[in-house]
Structures are given as structure tokens and as C-alpha cells.
C-alpha positions in Angstrom: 100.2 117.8 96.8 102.0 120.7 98.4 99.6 122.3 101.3 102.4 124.6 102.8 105.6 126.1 103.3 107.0 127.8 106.1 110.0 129.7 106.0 112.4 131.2 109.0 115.6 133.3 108.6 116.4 132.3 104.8 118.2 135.1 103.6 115.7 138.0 103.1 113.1 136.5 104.7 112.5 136.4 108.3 109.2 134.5 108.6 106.6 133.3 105.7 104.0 131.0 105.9 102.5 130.3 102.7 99.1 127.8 101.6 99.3 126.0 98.8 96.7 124.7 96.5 95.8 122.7 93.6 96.1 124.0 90.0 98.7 126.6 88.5 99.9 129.4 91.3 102.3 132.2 89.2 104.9 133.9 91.5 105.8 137.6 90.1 107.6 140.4 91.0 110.5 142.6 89.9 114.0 141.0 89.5 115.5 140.6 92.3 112.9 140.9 95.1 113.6 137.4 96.1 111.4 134.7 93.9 114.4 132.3 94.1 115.1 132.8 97.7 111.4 130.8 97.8 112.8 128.1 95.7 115.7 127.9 97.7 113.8 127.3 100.7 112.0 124.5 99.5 114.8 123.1 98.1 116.1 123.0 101.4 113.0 121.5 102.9 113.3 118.7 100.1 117.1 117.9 101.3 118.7 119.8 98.6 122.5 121.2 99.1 122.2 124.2 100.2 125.2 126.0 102.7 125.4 128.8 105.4 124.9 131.7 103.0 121.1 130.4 103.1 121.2 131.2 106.6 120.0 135.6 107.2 122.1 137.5 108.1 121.6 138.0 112.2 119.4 134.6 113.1 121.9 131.5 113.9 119.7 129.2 112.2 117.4 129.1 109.0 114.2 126.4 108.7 112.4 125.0 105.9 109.2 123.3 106.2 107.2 121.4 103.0 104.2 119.9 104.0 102.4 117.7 101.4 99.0 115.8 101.6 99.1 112.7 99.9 96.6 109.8 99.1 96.4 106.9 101.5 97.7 104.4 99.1 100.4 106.5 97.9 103.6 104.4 98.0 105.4 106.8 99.0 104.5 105.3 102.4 106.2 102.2 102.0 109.5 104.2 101.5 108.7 106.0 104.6 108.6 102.0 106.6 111.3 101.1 104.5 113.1 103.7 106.0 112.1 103.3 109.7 109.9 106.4 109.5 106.6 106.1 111.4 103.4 108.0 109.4 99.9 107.9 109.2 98.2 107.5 106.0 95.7 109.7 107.3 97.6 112.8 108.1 100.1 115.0 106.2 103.3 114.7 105.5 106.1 117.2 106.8 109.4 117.5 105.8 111.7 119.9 108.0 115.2 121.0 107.5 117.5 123.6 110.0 120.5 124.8 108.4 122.7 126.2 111.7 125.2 129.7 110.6 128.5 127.2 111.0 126.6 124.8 108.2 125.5 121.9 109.7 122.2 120.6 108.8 119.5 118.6 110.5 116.5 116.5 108.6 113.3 115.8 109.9 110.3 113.4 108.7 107.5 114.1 110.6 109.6 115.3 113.5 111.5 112.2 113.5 115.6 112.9 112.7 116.9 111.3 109.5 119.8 111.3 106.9 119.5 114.9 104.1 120.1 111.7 101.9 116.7 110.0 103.1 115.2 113.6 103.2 116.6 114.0 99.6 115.2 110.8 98.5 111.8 111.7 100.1 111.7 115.3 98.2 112.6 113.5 95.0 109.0 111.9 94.9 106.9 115.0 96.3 108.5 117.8 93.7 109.9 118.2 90.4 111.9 121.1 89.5 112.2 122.6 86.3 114.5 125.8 85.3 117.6 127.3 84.1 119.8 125.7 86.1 118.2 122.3 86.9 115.2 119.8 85.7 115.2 117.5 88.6 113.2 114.4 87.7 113.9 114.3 83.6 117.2 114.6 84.0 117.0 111.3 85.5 117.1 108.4 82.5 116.2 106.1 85.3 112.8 107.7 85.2 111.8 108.2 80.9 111.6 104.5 80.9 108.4 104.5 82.9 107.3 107.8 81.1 107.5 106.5 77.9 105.4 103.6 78.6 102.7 105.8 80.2 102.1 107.8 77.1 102.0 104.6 74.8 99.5 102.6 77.5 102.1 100.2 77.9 100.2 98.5 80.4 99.2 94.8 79.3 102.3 94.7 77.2 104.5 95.3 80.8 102.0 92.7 82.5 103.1 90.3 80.2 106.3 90.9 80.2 106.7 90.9 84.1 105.0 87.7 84.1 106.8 86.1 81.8 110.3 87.5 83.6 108.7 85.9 86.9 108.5 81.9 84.6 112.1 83.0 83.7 113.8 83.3 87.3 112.0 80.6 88.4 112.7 78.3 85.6 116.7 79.3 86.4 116.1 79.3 90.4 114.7 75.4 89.5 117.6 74.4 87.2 120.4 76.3 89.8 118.9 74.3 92.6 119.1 71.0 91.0 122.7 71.1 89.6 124.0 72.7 92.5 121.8 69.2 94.7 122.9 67.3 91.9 127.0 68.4 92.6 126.8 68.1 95.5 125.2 64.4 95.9 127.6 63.7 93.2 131.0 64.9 95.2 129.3 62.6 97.9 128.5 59.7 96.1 131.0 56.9 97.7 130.1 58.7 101.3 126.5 58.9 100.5 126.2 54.7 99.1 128.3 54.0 102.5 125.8 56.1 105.3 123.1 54.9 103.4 124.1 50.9 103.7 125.1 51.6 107.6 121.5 53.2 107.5 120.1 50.4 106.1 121.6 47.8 108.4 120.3 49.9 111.6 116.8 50.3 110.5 115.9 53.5 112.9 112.8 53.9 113.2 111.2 57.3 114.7 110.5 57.3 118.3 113.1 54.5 119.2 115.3 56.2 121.1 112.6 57.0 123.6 111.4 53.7 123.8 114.8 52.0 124.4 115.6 54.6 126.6 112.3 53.6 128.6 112.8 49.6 128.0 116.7 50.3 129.3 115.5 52.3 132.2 113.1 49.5 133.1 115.9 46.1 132.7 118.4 48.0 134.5 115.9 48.4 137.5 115.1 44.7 137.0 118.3 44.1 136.9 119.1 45.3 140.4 115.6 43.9 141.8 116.9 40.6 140.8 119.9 41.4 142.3 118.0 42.0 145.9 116.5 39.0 145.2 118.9 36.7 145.1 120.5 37.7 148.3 117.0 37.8 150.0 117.3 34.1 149.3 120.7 33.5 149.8 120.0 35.0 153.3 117.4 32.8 154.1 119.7 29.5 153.3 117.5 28.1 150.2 117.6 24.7 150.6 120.4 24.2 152.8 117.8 25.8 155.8 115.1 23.1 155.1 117.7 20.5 155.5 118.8 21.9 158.9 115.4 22.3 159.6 114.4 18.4 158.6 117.7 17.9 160.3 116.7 19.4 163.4 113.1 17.9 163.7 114.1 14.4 163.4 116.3 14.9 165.8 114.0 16.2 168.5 111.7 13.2 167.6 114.2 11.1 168.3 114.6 12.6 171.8 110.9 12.5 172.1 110.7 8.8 171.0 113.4 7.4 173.8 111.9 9.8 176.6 108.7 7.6 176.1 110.4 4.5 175.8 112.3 5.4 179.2 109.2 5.2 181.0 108.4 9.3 181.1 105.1 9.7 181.6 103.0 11.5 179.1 102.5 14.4 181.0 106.0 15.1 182.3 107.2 18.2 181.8 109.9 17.6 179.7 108.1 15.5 177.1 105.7 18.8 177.1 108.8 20.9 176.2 110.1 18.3 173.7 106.9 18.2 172.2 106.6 22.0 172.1 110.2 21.8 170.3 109.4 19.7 167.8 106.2 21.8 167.0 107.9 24.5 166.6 110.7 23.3 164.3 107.8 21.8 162.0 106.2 25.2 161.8 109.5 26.8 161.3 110.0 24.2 158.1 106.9 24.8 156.6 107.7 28.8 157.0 111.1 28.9 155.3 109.7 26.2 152.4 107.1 28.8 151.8 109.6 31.8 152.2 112.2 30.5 150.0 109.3 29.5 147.3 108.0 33.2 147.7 111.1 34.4 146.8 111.8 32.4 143.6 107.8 33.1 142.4 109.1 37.0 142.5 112.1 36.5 140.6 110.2 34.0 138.3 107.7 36.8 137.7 110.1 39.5 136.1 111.1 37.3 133.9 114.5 39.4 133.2 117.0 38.2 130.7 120.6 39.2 131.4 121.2 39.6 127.4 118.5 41.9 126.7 119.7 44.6 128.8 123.1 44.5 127.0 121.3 44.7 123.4 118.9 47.6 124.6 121.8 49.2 125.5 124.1 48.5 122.0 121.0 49.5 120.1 120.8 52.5 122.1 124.5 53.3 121.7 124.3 52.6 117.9 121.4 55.2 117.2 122.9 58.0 119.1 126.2 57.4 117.2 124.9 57.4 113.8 122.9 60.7 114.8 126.6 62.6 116.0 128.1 60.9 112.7 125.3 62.4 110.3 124.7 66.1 113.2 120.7 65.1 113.3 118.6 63.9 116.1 118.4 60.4 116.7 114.4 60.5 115.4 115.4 61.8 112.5 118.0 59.3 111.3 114.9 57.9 108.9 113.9 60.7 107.2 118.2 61.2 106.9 118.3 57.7 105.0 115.5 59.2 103.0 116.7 62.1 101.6 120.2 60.1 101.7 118.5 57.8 99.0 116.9 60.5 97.1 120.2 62.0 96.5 121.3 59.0 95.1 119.0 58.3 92.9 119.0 61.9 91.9 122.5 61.1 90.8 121.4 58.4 88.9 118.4 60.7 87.1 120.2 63.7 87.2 121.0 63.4 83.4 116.5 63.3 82.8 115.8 65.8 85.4 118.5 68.5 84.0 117.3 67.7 80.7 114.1 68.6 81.4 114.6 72.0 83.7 117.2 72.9 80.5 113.8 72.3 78.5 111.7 74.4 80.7 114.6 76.8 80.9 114.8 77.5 77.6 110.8 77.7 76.7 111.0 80.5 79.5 113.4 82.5 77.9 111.7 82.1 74.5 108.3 83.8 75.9 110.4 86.0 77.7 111.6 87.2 74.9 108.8 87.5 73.0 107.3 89.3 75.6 110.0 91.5 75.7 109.8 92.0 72.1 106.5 92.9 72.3 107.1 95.5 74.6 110.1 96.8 72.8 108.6 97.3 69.5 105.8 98.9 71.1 107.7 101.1 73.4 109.5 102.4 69.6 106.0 103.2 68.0 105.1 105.2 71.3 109.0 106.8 71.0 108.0 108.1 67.2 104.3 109.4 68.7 106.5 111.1 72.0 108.8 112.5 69.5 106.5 114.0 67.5 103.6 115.2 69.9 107.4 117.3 72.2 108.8 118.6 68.6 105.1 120.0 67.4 105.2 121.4 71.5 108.4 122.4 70.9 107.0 124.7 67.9 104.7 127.0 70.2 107.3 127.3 72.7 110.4 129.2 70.5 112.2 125.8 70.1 111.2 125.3 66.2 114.5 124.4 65.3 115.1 121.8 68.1 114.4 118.2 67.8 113.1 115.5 70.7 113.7 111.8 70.5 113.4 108.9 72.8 116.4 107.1 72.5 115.9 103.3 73.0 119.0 100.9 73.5 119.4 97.3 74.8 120.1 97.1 78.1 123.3 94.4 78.9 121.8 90.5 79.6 122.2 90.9 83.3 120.2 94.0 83.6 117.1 92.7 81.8 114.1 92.5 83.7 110.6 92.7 84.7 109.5 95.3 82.7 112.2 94.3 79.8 115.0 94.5 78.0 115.6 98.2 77.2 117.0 101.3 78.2 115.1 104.5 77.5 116.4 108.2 77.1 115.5 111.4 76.5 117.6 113.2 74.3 117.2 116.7 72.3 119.3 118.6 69.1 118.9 122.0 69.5 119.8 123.0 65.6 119.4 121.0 62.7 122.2 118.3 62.2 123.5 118.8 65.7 124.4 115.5 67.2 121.4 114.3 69.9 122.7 114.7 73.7 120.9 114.6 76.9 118.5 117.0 77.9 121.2 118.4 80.6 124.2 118.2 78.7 122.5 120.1 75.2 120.1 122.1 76.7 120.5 125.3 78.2 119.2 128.1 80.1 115.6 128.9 80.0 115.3 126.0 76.8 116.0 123.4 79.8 112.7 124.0 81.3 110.8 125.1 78.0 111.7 121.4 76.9 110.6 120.1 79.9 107.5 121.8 79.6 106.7 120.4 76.0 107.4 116.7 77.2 105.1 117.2 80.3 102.6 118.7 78.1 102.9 116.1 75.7 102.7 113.3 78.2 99.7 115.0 79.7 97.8 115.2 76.7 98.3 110.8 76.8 97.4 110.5 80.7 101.3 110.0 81.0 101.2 113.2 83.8 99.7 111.3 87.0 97.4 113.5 89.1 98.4 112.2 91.5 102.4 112.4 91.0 104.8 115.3 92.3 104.3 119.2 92.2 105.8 120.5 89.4 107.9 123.8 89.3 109.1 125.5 86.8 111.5 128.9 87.2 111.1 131.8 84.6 110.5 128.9 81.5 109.5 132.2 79.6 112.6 133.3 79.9 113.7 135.0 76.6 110.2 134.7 74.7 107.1 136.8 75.1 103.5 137.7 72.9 102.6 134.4 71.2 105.2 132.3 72.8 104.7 133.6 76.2 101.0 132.8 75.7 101.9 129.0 74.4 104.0 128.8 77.8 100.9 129.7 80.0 98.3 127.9 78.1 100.6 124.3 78.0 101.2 125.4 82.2 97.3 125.5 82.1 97.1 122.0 80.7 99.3 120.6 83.1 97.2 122.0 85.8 94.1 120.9 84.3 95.2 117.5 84.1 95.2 117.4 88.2 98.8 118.3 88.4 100.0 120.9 90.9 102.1 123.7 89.2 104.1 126.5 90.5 105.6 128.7 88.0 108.1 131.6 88.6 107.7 133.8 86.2 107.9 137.8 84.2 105.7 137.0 81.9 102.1 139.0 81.8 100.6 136.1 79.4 101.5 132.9 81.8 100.5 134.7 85.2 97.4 135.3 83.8 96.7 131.8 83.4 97.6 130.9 87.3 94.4 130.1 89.5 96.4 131.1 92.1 98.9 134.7 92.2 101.6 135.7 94.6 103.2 138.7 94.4 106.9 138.8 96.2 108.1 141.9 97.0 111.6 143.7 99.0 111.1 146.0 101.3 113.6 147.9 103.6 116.1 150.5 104.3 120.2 149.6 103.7 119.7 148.7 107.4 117.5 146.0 107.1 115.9 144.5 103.7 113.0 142.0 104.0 111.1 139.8 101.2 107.4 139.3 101.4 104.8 137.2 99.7 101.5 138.4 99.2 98.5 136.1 97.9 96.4 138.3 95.1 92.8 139.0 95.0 91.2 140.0 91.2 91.8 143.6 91.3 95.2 143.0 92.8 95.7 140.7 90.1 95.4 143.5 87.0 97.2 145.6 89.2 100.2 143.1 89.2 99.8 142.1 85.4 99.0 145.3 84.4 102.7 146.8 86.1 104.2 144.0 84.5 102.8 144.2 80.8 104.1 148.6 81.4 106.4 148.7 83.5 106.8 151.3 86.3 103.7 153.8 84.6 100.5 151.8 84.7 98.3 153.2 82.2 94.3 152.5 81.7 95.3 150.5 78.5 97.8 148.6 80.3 94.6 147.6 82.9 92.7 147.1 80.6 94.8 144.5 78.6 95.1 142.7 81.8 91.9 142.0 82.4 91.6 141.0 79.0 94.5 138.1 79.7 92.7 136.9 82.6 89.2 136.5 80.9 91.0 134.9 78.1 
């Protein structure tokens, strides 16, 4: 809902804060005091085109602001994210716009900058606009679709027919995935039977490479212990240094043996010392016997194997190269063969498994259809109801010759969708056997917004008006009519308002602003110096004051009173 409107330096008005409310507010005063000037501002608030004549004369910039109160589920928020554009669900919404004297413009979204096109977009949902010139909102075909179906309760018949659409794309995202695998395994066949055999031959299994890497690690530093080993024991003369040894003890018993038999006696110092010798030799023997014994025991005790350092190593090299061939990781070279082999023998069952998403392809489309149908034949009963409820609107509101249909057409294969297969629009004949147009290109003048007040009142009398959807405006509809007709106008603007729908109607006509809950007054004061426009809010007694001036003109008389207060109780 519109809350309020503040205006600064827009044309004839230099500052204007106004308070908007819920129901019907009627905007009078004599022709040219300025009405539009109000419109205009908001238009420029909503991102409409707007140029530097907007801008009063003196002030270097003019500034529109709408602010709006909307409902926290209101998706109207999720435009906002979509859009970058922080807001709390919680507080208002404010649209600003500053239009400089040399024409540029700036847009605002609760003081963040954007795009008049975002700002445009944004005003598009808050406000419909209704008048001579333009009927924003029904002028759109994009949008009689959806209003159609709200005024025939369209509802289950739309469910349907968005769930079936869902089955249908994902019946032909299922078939386009498994021709394009199958092409593809297919283009690949001879390359995919020959990675799969070299796959087959290497057996990877996951978490090899780590282990070989660990077992390689682990040779390699056997390798190089055995290494030390062997020239630990080469050092120490193997056998060759017990020989010398034996060698070398026999000898000094020998010496021992013919110092006795010379006569030495026992304890002659140099039998001591060849004794000593001898000893010592023997001691040395047993040593290096045990050294060299030591040494083999820790070379027998890795028990290394020259080969298996060399196949570690292949098998290592192997893996690592299949895994740059096929560009995966070396642990997952089995779930490669795997997927390898289902390809294959998705090749080989391609023909069943097309078969059958062609099956489940077509079933889709069949209760699409249907659904579709449905929806379609439906959506042509409601058009004949529309069409009849706008043309007996149409009646009350001077437009007895004009006609209303809701013109439903096929929309092309490729545009079908959730909510079905057909294009909806709006269309009106103004005289009996004039060929149906659209509402902009055959209406005109003040019939542009009368017709757009006999569909709103016609969809409100089905629920199609949502309380919660934009403000309406509509600008002098009773343009051209008055007595009966001007009392149809005001009592279908009631309606509206009734229904929870926010209207603002600009208007000269006694029998509508009588019907307004809410009554401004906008007025132009000033000398050839300096002319200003003012808004004033009306209380009751300023109220038959206003509708009584504009049921007599300049003179108000007591009758002219008293028929005013006679349109407001009625």
C-alpha cells in the first residue's frame, strides 16, 4: 500500500508531503490547478520518463518520494535480493528519484543508488495507472494471463498443469542426458574397449599408490643398509681374516713349542710373552668369527630381495602413467575402469534404455497435454464469464456499444510451460462490427481507463483484484459522462476499494468524489510572480463545501449543499 508521498520543486509545487491510506481517496479541484503535476511526481518516484521541464522553475533539482508498506511475505522482496537491494521485511519501502535542471536522474531503493530501469521495474509492482493517456499494468498481455485465471479459480487446474510440465522437462532432461552419454561412449568405443583392457591388466586398486610409495621408500633404504653392510664385512676381511688369524696362531705356537724344547725354562720371560701372543691371537680369532657372523645375521635379517625393489618401482611407474593418460588421480583409476565399463555396456543397452526414456518421454507429454487441455478449456469458459461480467460493466459506465473479449491463442511449442500452452489477451471493439484490437491501440481517451475500470471491477467481483496487489490510479475515468454514469464510475471505484484495494482517483465528477473515504482538494495559488499548488486533506464540512462548488460551479447555493450531502450519505 502507498503510505506517502513527498514532493520537492516539481513544477508548481515547492514542497508537499502527503499520507496515504487504505480505501478510495478522490483528488478534486478546478482544471488546471495542478492534479496531474501529483501524478507526475509519482510517476517520477516509480521510475517513469519524465525530463527537466519536471524540474520548478528556480530549484536546480526536483525529488519524488513513494513510500509503500508492504506485507512480509510480499515477493516483491525477493526482486529487491534479486537485485542486490538490501530491505527489511519489517519496515517500509521507499522509492526516491532527483531529477537535476540539466536532466540527469538518480534512483534510489531505500537510500541505496540503482538503475530508473530497476526503479521502473520496482514501481511496476507497487502502482497501476489508469487514464487517458496510459493504463499501465493492462496494457501489458504478459499480465491478463494470470488475471484470467484468477477470476475462473484456475488454481488446481494450474497445479496440475505445473506438475505435470515439471514430469515433462525431466522426462527430456533424462532422455537428453542419456543420448548425449550414449554419443559420446559410442564416438569412444575402440578407445574406451582399449583403456578398459590396459585397466584390466593393471588391476589398481585404491590406496596403492601410497602403499607402494611406502613399501618403495622402505627397499630403497634396505637397499642402501645392505649396501653398508657388505662393506662392513668386507672391511673386516670375512673369512680371509680368520685364516690370517689361524695363520698367525699356529705360528706363535710353533715358536712357543721349540722355545720349550730349547731348554727355556717355564718362566722365562720370553715364553711369558709368547704365551701372552698367542693368547691374544686366540681371542682376536674368536672376536672377528663372531664379528663377521654378526654382520651376516644383520644382513640375513632384512631379508631384501634385489628384484622386488625394481617391481615396486614398475608398478609404481605404471599407475602414475595410466592416471596422466586417463587426467585422474592414481586412486581413482578404479572407479575410472568402472564408469569406463559402464559406458560400454551402455553402448551395448543403449538401444533398451532409449527405448524406454522415449516411453517415458512420451507418457509425459501425453499428461502434459492433458493437463494443459484442461487448463485451456477452462481458461475459455472463464474468458466467456470475463467477457460478459466487463460488457454488462461496460453498460453502467457509457460504453454500451463496446464489446470485451479475452482473446486466447496457442502459444508456439517452445514457449509452452508451467502454467500451459496459451497466450491470453485482452482485447475490446468499441462499435458494433469493429474489428477487436488491443485495449491501447482501440481505446481512447477517457474510454481507456473506463474499460479498465469495468475489468477491475469485474475481476473484483471474482476475488481476481488481490488486496494485497498494487495501488490503483485512475485519472479523470469520468471524463465525458456524468448523472447515472458518473454515479456507476464512483460506486464500481467503491467496489474496488471495498475489496481491500487501494484507489486514488482524479477526478470532476461530484457523484465519484463522494464515494472517496478519503478527499483532497488541490488548489493554485499565487501572483504572475510566483504560482504555487497545494493539497489540502478534507474534513466533512469541507467536503460539501468541495462537492457542492463542484456540482454549481463558482455560486454555491443551499440546494447545491444540500445535494452534496445527500451524495455523501448515499
Amino acid at each position: 500500500m502507498l503510505v506517502g508521498l513527498s514532493i520537492r520543486d516539481v513544477v508548481l509545487i515547492e514542497s508537499l508531503d502527503l499520507a496515504m491510506g487504505p480505501g478510495l481517496t478522490a483528488l478534486t479541484g478546478e482544471t488546471g490547478a495542478g492534479k496531474s503535476i501529483i501524478l507526475d511526481a509519482l510517476g517520477l518516484a516509480l521510475g517513469a520518463k519524465a525530463d527537466a521541464g519536471l524540474v520548478r522553475s528556480g530549484a536546480s533539482v526536483a525529488i519524488a518520494t513513494a513510500i509503500f508498506s508492504l506485507p512480509p511475505s510480499d515477493p516483491l522482496f525477493d526482486l529487491l535480493e534479486d537485485k542486490g537491494l538490501s530491505a527489511d521485511r519489517g519496515d517500509d519501502l521507499i522509492l526516491r528519484r532527483q531529477l537535476s535542471a540539466d536532466g540527469r536522474s538518480r534512483a534510489f531503493v531505500n537510500d541505496q543508488a540503482t538503475s530508473i530501469g530497476v526503479l521502473r521495474e520496482i514501481g511496476a509492482r507497487l502502482v497501476e495507472v489508469h487514464g487517458q493517456h496510459e493504463t499501465i499494468g493492462l496494457l501489458d498481455p504478459r499480465s491478463h494471463r494470470a488475471l484470467l485465471d484468477a477470476f475462473g479459480d484456475s488454481q488446481a487446474a494450474l497445479a496440475a498443469t505445473a506438475e505435470a510440465w515439471s514430469g515433462l522437462r525431466a522426462a527430456r532432461e533424462t532422455l537428453e542426458t542419456l543420448e548425449t552419454r550414449v554419443a559420446r561412449a559410442a564416438a569412444e568405443t575402440e578407445l574406451l574397449t582399449t583403456r578398459l583392457a590396459e585397466l584390466d591388466r593393471l588391476g589398481p586398486r585404491p590406496g596403492e599408490e601410497a602403499e607402494l610409495a611406502q613399501q618403495r621408500a622402505l627397499l630403497g633404504a634396505a637397499e642402501k643398509a645392505m649396501a653398508d653392510l657388505a662393506q662392513a664385512r668386507d672391511q673386516l676381511g670375512g673369512d680371509d681374516l680368520t685364516r690370517r688369524l689361524s695363520a698367525a696362531f699356529r705360528a706363535l705356537e710353533r715358536a712357543r713349542e721349540r722355545a720349550q724344547q730349547s731348554g727355556v725354562d717355564a718362566e722365562n720371560a720370553v715364553l711369558r710373552r709368547l704365551s701372552a701372543a698367542a693368547d691374544a691371537v686366540d681371542r682376536a680369532l674368536v672376536e672377528a668369527t663372531e664379528a663377521v657372523a654378526a654382520v651376516d645375521a644383520a644382513a640375513d635379517a632384512f631379508e631384501f630381495e634385489p628384484t622386488r625393489l625394481e617391481e615396486t618401482e614398475e608398478r609404481l611407474f605404471a599407475l602414475r602413467g595410466a592416471a596422466r593418460k586417463l587426467g585422474v588421480a592414481v586412486d581413482d583409476l578404479a572407479a575410472e575402469r568402472t564408469r569406463i565399463a559402464r559406458d560400454l555396456r551402455s553402448v551395448e543397452d543403449a538401444e533398451a534404455e532409449l527405448a524406454a526414456a522415449r516411453k517415458a518421454l512420451t507418457a509425459a507429454e501425453r499428461t502434459y497435454a492433458a493437463a494443459a487441455g484442461a487448463l485451456s478449456e477452462i481458461r475459455r469458459q472463464t474468458a466467456e464469464r470475463l467477457a460478459a461480467a466487463v460488457e454488462a460493466e461496460l453498460k453502467f459506465l457509457k460504453l454500451e456499444r463496446a464489446q470485451f473479449r479475452a482473446g486466447i491463442e496457442p502459444l508456439p511449442p517452445d514457449r509452452a510451460g508451467p502454467a500451459g500452452v496459451d497466450r491470453v489477451e485482452f482485447q475490446v471493439s468499441t462499435n458494433p462490427g469493429a474489428p477487436f484490437g488491443a485495449l491501447g491501440a482501440i481505446a481512447s481517451g477517457g474510454e481507456l481507463a473506463r474499460f479498465a475500470l469495468a475489468i477491475k471491477a469485474s475481476l473484483a467481483q471474482r476475488g481476481g483484484a488481490d488486496a494485497s496487489g498494487p495501488a490503483m490510479i485512475f485519472d479523470e475515468v469520468d471524463q465525458g459522462v456524468g448523472g447515472a454514469v458518473a454515479d456507476a464510475v464512483g460506486g464500481r471505484l467503491r467496489r474496488l476499494a471495498a475489496q481491500g484495494q487501494q484507489v486514488l482517483v482524479v477526478t470532476h465528477s461530484p457523484q465519484v468524489a463522494a464515494r472517496a473515504d478519503q478527499h483532497w482538494r488541490v488548489s493554485k495559488s499565487g501572483d504572475a510572480a510566483r504560482i504555487a499548488t497545494t493539497v489540502i486533506p478534507l474534513d466533512t464540512a469541507e467536503r460539501e463545501e468541495e462537492i457542492a462548488r463542484m456540482l454549481s460551479g463558482a455560486e454555491i447555493t443551499t440546494e447545491a449543499r444540500a445535494a452534496a450531502r445527500a451524495l455523501i450519505a448515499g
